[in-house]
N, C-alpha and C positions, 0 to 999 in steps of 0.2 A: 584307503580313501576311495570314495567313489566320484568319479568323473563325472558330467553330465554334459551332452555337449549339446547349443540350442538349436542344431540344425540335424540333430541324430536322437533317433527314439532311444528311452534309456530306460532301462530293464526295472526301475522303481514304479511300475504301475501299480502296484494294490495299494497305495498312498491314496488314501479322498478324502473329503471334507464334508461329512454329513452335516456338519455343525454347520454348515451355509443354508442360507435363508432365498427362498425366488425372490429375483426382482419384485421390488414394488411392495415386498411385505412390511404391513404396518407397523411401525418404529416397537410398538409396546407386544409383539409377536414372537414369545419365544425368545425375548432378549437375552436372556441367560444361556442359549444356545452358541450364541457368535463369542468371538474371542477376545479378550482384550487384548491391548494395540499399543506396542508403546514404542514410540520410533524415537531413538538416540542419533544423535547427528554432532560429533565434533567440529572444530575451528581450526581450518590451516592444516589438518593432519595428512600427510604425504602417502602416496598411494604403499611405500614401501617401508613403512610405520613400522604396523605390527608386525609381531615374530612369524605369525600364521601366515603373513607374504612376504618374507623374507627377511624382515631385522633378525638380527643376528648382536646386537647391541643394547637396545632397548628393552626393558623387561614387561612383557604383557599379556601373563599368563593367563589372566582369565579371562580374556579377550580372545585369549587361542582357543581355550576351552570353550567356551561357547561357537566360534566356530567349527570346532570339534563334534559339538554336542547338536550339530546343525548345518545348515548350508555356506558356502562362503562362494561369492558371485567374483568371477576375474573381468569383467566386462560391462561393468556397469558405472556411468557417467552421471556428476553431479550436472546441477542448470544453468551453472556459469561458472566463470573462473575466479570470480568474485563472490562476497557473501551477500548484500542485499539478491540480486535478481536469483541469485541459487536456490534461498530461501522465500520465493514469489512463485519460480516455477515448483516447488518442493509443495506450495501450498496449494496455488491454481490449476496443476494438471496442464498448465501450458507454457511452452517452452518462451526462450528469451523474444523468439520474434511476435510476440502475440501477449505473453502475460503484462500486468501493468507495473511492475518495477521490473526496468530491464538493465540499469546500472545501480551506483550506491547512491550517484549523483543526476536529476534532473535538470535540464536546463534553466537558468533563470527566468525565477517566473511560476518555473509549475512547482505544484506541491507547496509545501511550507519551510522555510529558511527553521534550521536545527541553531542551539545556541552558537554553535561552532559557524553559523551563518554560509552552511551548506543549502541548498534546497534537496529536500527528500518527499518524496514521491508516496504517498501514502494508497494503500488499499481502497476502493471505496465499495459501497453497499451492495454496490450490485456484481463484483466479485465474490465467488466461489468458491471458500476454504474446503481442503478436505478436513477441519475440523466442522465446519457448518454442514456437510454432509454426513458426517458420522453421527452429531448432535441432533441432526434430524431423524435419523435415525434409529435415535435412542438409548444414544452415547451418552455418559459425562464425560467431558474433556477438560481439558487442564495442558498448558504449557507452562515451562519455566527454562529460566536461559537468557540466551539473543533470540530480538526481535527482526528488526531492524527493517520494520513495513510497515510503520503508523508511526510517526512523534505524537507526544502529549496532545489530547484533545481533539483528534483527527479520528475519521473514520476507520484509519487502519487502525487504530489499537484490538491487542487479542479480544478482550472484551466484546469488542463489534464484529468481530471477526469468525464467532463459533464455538469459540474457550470460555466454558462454564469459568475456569480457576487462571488465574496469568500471576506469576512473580516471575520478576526479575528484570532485564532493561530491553531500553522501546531502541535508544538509539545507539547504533552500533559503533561509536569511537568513541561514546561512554564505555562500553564492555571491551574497552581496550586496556582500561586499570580493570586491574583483578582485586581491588580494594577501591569498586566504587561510596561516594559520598553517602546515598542511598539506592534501593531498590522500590518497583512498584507493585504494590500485592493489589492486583485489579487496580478501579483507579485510582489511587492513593499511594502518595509518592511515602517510602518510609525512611526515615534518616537512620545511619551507621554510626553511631559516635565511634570516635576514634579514626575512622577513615575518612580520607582526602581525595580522593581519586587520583591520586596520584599516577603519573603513566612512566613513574622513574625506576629504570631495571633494577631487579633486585631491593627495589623497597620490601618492606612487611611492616603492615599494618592489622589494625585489631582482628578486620570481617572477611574473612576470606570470599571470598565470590562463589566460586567451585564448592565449597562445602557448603554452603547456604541452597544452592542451588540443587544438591546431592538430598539434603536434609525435606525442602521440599517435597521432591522427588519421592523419597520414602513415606513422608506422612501419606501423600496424595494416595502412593499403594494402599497402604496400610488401611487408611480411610473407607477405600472404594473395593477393598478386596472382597468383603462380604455382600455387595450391592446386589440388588437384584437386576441393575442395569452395567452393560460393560463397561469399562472406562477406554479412553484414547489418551497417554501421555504423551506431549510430544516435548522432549527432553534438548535443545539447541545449546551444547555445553561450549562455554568459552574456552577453555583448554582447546592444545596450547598453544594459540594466540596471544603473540606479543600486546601489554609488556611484558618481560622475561622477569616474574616474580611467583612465590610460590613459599607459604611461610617456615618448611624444610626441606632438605633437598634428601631424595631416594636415595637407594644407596649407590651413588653415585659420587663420593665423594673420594675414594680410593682412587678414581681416574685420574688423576694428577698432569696428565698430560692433554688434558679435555678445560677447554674454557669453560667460564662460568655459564657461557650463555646457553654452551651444550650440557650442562650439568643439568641449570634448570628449565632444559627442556624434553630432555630426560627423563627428570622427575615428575614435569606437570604431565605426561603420559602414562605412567605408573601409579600416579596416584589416581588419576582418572580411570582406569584399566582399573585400581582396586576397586572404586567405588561403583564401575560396573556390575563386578563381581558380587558388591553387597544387593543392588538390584536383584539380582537373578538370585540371592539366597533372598529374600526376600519372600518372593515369589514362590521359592520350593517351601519355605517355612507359613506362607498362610495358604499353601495348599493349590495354588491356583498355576504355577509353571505351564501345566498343560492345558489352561486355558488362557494363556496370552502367551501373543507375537509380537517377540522383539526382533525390530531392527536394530541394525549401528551400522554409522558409513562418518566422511567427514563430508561438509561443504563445499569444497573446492580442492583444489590440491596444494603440494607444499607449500607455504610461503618461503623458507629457505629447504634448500634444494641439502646440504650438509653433505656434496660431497667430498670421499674420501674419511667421511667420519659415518654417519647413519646413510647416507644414501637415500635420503626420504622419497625420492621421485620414485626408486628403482632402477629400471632399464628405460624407463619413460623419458620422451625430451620435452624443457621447458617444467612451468612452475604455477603455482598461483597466478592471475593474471595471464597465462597464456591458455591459447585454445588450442594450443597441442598438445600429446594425452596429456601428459605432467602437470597441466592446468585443470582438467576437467575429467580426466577418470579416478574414481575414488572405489576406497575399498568399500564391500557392503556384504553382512552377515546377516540372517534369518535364523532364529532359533525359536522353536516351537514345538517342545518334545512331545513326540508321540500323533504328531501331520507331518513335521516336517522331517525326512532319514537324516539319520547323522552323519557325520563326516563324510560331505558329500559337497563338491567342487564344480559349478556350473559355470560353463561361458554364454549363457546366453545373453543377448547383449541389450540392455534397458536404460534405461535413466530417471530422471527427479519427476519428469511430466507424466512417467507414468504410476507413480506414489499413488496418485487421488484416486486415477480409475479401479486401481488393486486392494487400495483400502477399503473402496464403495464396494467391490466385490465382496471380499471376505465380509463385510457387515451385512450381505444380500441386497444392496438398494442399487439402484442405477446411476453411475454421474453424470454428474450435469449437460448437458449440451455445451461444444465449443471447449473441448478440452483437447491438447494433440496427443497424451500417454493413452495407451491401453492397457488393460488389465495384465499385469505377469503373475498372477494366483497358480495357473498353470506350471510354473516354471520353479512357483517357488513349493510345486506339489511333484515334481520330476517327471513332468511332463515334455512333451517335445514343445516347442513352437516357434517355427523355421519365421514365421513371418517378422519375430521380430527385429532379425538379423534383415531382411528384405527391406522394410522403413528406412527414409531419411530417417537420420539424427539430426536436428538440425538448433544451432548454437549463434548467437551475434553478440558482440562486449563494446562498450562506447566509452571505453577511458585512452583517452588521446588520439585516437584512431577509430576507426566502425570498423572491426575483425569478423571475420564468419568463418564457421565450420560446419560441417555436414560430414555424417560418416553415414553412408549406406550399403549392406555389406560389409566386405573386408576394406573398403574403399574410404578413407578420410583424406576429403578438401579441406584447405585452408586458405582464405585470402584475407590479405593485414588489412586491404581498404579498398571499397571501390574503384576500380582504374590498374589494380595492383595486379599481378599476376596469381593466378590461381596456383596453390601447390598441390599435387597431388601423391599420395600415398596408401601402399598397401600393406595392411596392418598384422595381415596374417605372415606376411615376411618380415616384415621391418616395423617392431613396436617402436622403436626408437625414432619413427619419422626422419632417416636419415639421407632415404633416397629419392628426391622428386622424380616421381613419372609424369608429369604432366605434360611432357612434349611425346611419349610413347603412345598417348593415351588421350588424342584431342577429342574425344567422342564420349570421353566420360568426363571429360570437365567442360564440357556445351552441357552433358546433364547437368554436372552438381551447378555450372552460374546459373542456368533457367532455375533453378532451384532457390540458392540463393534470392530469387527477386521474389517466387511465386508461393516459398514456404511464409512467409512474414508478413505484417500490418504495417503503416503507418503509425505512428507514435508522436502526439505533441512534446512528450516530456524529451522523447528521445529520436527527431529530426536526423533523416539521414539522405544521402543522395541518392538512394534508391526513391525514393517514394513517389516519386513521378511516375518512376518504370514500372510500378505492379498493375497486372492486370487491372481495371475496374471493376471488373465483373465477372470472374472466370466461369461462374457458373449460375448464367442467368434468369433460367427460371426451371427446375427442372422439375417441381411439381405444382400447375399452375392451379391444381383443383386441395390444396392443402387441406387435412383433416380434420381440425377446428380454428375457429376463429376466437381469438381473444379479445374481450371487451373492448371499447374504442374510448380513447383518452385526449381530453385537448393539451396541452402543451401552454396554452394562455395563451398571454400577448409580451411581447419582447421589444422594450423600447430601444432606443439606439442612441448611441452616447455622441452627446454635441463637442464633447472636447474642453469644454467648459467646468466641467465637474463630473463626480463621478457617483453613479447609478450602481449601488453593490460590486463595484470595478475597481479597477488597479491607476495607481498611479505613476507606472512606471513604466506606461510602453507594453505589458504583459498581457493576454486577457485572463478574465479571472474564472478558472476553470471549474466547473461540475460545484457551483456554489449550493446551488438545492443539496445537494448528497453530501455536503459534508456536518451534518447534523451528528452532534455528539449525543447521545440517547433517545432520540425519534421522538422530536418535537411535532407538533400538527399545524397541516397548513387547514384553514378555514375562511369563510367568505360569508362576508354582508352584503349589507346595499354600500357599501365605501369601498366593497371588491375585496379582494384576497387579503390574507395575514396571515402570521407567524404564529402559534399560540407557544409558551415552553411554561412546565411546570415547575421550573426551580429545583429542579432535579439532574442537573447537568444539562440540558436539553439545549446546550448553546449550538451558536455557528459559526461555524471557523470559514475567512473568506480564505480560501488556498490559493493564493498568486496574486493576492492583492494584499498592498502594503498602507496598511496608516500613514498619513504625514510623517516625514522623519524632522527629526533636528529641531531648531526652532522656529521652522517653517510657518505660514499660516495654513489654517484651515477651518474649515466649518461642518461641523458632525450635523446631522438633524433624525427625528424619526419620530412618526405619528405612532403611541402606546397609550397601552390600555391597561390601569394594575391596579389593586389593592394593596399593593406589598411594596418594600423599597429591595432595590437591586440594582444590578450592574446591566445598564443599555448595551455598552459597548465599550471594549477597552483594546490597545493593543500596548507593547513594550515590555520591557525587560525589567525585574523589578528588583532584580540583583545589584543595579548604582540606582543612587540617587538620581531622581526627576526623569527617566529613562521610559517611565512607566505612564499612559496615558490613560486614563478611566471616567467614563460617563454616568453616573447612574443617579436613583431615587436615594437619598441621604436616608437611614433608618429612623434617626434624631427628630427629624424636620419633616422628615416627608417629600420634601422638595428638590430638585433638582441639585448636582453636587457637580463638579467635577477635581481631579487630584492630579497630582502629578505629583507622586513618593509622597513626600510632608507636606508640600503646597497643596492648600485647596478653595474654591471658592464655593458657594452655597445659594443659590436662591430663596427666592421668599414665598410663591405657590404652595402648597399643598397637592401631589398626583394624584396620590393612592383612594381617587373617587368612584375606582373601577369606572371611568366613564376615556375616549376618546381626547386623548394631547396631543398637541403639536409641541415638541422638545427641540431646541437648537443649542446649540455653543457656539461662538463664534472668538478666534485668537487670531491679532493682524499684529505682529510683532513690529512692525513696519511703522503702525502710527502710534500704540502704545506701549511699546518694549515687550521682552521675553518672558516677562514673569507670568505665573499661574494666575495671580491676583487680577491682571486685566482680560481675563476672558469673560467674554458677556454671555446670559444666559438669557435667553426669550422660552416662552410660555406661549401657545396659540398667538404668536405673532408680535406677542408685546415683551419689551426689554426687561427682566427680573431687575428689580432691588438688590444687591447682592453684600454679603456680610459673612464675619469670620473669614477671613480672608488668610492667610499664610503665604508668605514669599518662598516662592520657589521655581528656577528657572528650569523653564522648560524647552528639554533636549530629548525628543522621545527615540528609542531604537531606531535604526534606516533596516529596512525588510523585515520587519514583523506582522505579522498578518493578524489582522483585524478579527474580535471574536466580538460576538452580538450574542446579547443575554447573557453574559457571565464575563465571568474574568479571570484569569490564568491563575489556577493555584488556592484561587478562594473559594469554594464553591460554598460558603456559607452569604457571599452578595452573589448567587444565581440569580435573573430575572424571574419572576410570574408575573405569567399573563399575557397578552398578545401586542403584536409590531408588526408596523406595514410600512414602506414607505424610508426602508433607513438607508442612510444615505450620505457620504464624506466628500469633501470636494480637499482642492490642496491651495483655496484661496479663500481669503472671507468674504461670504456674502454680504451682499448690504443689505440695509433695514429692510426697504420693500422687496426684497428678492423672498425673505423669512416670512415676513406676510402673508405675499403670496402662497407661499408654502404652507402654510397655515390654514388658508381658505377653507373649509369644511368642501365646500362644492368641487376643491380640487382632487379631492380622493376618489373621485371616479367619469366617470364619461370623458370630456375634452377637457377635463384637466391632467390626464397623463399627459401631454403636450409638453403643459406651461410647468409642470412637477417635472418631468426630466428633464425639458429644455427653458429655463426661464430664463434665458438671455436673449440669444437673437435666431432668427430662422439661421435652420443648418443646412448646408449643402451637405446631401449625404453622399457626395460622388466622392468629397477630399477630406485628407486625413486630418484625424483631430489633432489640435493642436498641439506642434510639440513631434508628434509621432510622424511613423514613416507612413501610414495606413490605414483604411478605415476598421473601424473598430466598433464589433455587437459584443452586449454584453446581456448573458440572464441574470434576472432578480425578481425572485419571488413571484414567479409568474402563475407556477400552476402546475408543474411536477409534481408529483406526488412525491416525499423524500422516501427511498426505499420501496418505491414501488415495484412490482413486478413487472408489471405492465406497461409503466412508464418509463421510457428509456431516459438517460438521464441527456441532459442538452447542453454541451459543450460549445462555447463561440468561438471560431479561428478567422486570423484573416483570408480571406479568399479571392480571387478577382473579383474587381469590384464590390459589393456586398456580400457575405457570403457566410452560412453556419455550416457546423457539423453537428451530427446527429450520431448517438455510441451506441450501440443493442449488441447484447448476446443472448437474444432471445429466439428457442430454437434453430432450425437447420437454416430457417426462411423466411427472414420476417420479413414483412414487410410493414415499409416508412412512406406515408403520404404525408408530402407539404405542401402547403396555400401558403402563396405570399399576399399580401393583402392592403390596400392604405386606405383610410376609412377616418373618418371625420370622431365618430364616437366608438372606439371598442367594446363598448358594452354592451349597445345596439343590436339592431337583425344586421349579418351581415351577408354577402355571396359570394359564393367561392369563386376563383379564377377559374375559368375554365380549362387553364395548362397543368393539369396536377402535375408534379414531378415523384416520379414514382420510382423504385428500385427493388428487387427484389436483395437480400442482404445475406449470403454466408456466412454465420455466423463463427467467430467473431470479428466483428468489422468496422470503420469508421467513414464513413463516407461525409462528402461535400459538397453541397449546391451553392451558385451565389442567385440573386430573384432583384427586379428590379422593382422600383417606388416610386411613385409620384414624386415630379416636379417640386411640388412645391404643397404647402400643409401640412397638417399631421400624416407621421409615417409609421405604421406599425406593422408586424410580421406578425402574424396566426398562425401556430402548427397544428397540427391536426393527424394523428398515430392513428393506423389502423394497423395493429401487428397479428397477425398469422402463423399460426405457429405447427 
């Protein structure tokens, strides 16, 4: 075996890669040159797993053979100790302090509540997959497996993400039964007869998960093997992650003095290891081995540790969930016969962030700006390269505690939390993290804590006692004559919520995050003389509000929203529609044409006609309070006046508590999508009165000084004090003027601030720069003038920053932004 060490030049120099492409070369250039890519990634699997690093117990022969047949890395770190953020930094290129899933779980609030009534944190549009970079450059890609970075309907699904092909599951404690109920092939959920999802050890059911997911895997080759373009598989196998099920067990059954639970876990490594093996025959059977790169590593590290029986950690301390290695150093093999030498043993020391920029290389393109990995092509060519060993590593986890780790060098820190003491350890003596140096050694841990504050971002979803301490601006303008300028974008106008109801917002104290971006198939915004709209084509083109929740229970409330259609469909729905009356839905009746709303079997119907393609005002209004719970007494208005309503069905209404509101469609039907255009929609958690819907109504209120009396028709607001109920004042965006998925448009997040105050998100090259106007103006639609205090920043990309801006006393109050980004 050959040795390769990352800080000593190693004698495999006549290794190159003609097959690479310059930077910058055009996607459809010689595609057939670059290599297909298919990166395998297991579940839970222990650093000292396979036999190739020391099991001695588990059979994993073609797993050894391949790293036989190829490189095998000792020093290389997954991106958390956990599977969501692992598989975030594995996509983004950027580590936990910076990518945007940095745990499993978001604070309440952000992202969308999972049936399991987690909140998960979804990918948005203007993240950076290394499959959207490979596909760019003229890749087919395709994943199947765990997701576990988009729920249903959300911009992170793979679909939106970069992945030409996606089977398999979105949310990751669904892919904790290995016999889930169904799987999703793109967006289309498909059912398993015969299986349950059951999460009970030792179940077997009909659909194996693993081999369904094997099975794809093979077609996908099979398919793409003759293309004239390469492919990228990206393979996230649930093996062996509990539960401990597997429909027969290896030959592991003579162990007689081994529990079942090591039996079949045992076995779901062997049969995985087999089906690797069928991959890589595969590959030598339609000819192509030598033009594809495969990875294999796992996720994170063991979830049980097993010792005294397999010793899954190895010499490592700590497990799954921890940031000592036993948490986060995982095994990782490259095989690539005939680039890459065989049986050849590297320490040089990498991790998941730098996946994206080594992928971008071998396909010849350049990644993104605002990634922290660099390129290991070099290394995986037996190359030297010292610097990577010189890098922080740098690692945070936020399940019960805010942990951080940094390894630079032989040198890995670890602190459990803020306040806590720094441990320090030297890795090149002590893999086992046994011995704290940190009192030998006060001059290397002032580095790793300056590190700890100044490696990382602030995070809404993921809040920590750092965020005060980072720098604002480490580095403030360092090229003030920047190379081009990028178009100039306004931002709209941003009303501000009275407390009273809610303006595309949350009703729980949350604000409702990055609402423009979370468009499920890139609906268009467009503009009249009545000002901005929605258009979607019925083609899934809904909007998922992420952190903002429907009325729950049998609360009141009052839905409304000015549409425009020929067609009947769903305006707006949110809830569960797994029990009865759980499920809330607004839409155009196909029957009738008219107005509908349902709740499971209840429903009520108007007597209008929409679909005149011409401008409605649509309300619903339910006051449990004066006429009881039932579906039957919700009242429906038409441009201000109370519908007729008929066919009526009893059915009490108790809708989900934190399901988040989807506009233009409805969860699971996409045969009631909406067509056609919406402005103006809009849920409160009280019922309006007659003249309040009116008002709302007004044809003249859809533009000039009726944004006012449209977001605040109750009473003038003081916008110094929190809205009702809450601790705080609170801006919310809606449909102001973002472009969804713009390039150019950074996407516009509202936090509380002192006193009034937004954030603004760009990862738009090295420097962009954010100018804002704050503004209070009688008519927004008007000539307006700028303030003369611009507030200006120059922004290292990636970054989040905060201003708060002050309003007029008294009148209308609106905020103007105004983007001029530099790039």
């Amino acid at each position: 075996m050959i040795r390769l060490s990352g800080t000593a030049f190693c004698a495999v120099t006549s290794l190159a890669l003609p097959a690479l492409l310059p930077a910058g070369v055009p996607p459809d250039a010689a595609a057939s040159a670059r290599p297909n890519i298919i990166f395998i990634m297991v579940d839970d699997m222990g650093y000292g797993d396979l036999g190739v690093y020391g099991q001695e117990l588990i059979q994993t022969p073609e797993i050894d053979q391949m790293a036989g047949a190829g490189m095998r890395f000792s020093q290389v770190y997954a991106g958390s100790p956990v599977c969501a953020p692992a598989r975030s930094v594995l996509m983004t290129g950027q580590h936990t302090g910076n990518t945007r899933v940095r745990g499993n779980f978001g604070t309440p609030g952000s992202g969308v509540q999972d049936e399991f009534g987690n909140w998960r944190v979804p990918l948005e549009p203007h993240d950076v997959t290394v499959a959207a970079v490979l596909k760019n450059a003229g890749y087919v890609t395709g994943i199947t497996g765990k997701w576990g970075l988009g729920e249903e309907s959300t911009t992170g699904i793979p679909n939106l993400q970069g992945f030409d092909e996606w089977y398999g599951l979105l949310n990751q404690r669904q892919a904790h039964s290995h016999y889930p109920a169904f799987v999703w092939r793109d967006q289309t959920k498909e059912w398993l007869p015969g299986n349950t999802g059951t999460y009970r050890n030792f179940a077997v059911e009909e659909h194996y998960l693993h081999d369904l997911l094997t099975d794809f895997a093979l077609g996908f080759i099979d398919r793409h093997a003759e293309s004239d373009a390469p492919f990228f598989l990206y393979l996230p196998y649930t093996l062996p992650h509990s539960a401990f099920q597997i429909p027969e067990l290896e030959p592991y059954t003579v162990h007689t003095n081994w529990s079942m639970q090591e039996k079949v876990y045992a076995s779901m490594l062997t049969r995985m290891d087999r089906d690797v093996g069928r991959i890589l025959a595969l590959l030598r059977e339609r000819g192509i081995d030598e033009e594809t790169l495969v990875f294999f590593c796992s996720d994170n590290g063991a979830a049980n540790r097993y010792d005294n029986r397999f010793n899954s950690s190895g010499e490592l301390r700590g497990r799954k969930r921890d940031l000592y290695e036993g948490g986060i150093r995982t095994v990782m093999i490259a095989h690539w016969p005939g680039t890459i030498a065989t049986d050849v043993e590297s320490d040089a020391v990498w991790y998941f962030a730098d996946v994206l920029p080594t992928l971008a290389d071998v396909a010849g393109v350049t990644p993104p700006a605002g990634v922290d990995g660099v390129s290991v092509l070099p290394s995986l060519l037996g190359e030297d390269q010292p610097e990577l060993a010189e890098r922080p590593l740098y690692w945070e986890f936020h399940e019960d505690q805010f942990g951080q780790a940094i390894r630079m060098g032989d040198w890995k820190a670890v602190r459990q939390n803020p306040g806590e003491p720094t441990e320090l350890y030297d890795l090149s003596a002590d893999i086992g993290e046994s011995n704290n140096l940190a009192a030998a050694h006060p001059d290397v841990v002032a580095t790793m804590e300056d590190l700890f504050i100044t490696l990382r971002s602030p995070s809404i979803a993921w809040p920590t006692a750092l965020d005060d301490a980072a720098d604002p601006d480490p580095d403030p303008d360092p090229d003030p004559d920047p190379p081009g300028t990028l178009p100039e974008y306004e931002a709209g106008w941003f009303p501000l919520d009275d407390g009273s109801g809610l303006t595309a917002a949350d009703n729980s104290g949350f604000g409702f995050h990055a609402s423009l971006q979370q468009f499920g198939g890139g609906a268009a915004w467009g503009t009249d003389a009545g000002g901005g709209y929605l258009a979607f084509d019925g083609g899934g083109q809904h909007l998922i509000a992420g952190g903002a929740s429907g009325p729950s229970g049998d609360g009141p409330r009052t839905v409304a929203a000015w549409i425009r259609t020929a067609a009947p469909g769903a305006l707006m729905s949110w809830g569960n529609r797994s029990e009865a009356g759980r499920a809330w839905v607004f839409r155009v009746d196909p029957d009738t044409n008219a107005l509908r709303v349902e709740v499971q079997s209840g429903f009520v119907i108007g007597s209008t006609p929409l679909t005149d393609d011409t401008w409605h005002h649509v309300a619903a209004v339910f006051d449990p309070a004066a006429r009881g719970s039932d579906v039957a007494n919700v009242r429906l208005f038409v441009n201000g006046t109370e519908e007729s309503v008929s066919d009526s069905l009893s059915q009490t209404v108790r809708t989900a508590e934190g399901t988040a509101v989807r506009i233009a469609g409805e969860s699971g039907r996409s045969d009631r999508d909406f067509t056609g255009s919406m402005r103006h929609v809009l849920w409160h958690s009280l019922p309006l009165p007659d003249t309040a819907l009116a008002a709302l109504a007004d044809p003249q209120l859809r533009h000039g000084e009726g944004w006012h009396r449209i977001h605040f028709p109750h009473d003038e607001v003081d916008w110094r004090a929190a809205a009702a109920g809450a601790a705080r004042p609170r801006l919310f965006d809606y449909a102001a003027g973002v472009l969804p998925g713009s390039r150019h448009a950074p996407p516009v997040r509202m936090l509380p601030a002192s006193g009034i105050g937004f954030t603004l998100e760009t990862r738009l090259g090295e420097h962009a720069r954010i100018e804002v106007v704050p503004l209070g103006a009688d008519d927004p639609t008007g000539p307006w003038t700028p303030s003369p205090e611009w507030v200006t920043e120059s922004i290292p990309a990636p970054r989040e920053r905060a201003w708060t801006a002050a309003f007029p006393e008294s009148g209308p109050r609106f905020l103007r932004l105004e983007f001029r980004l530099e790039d």
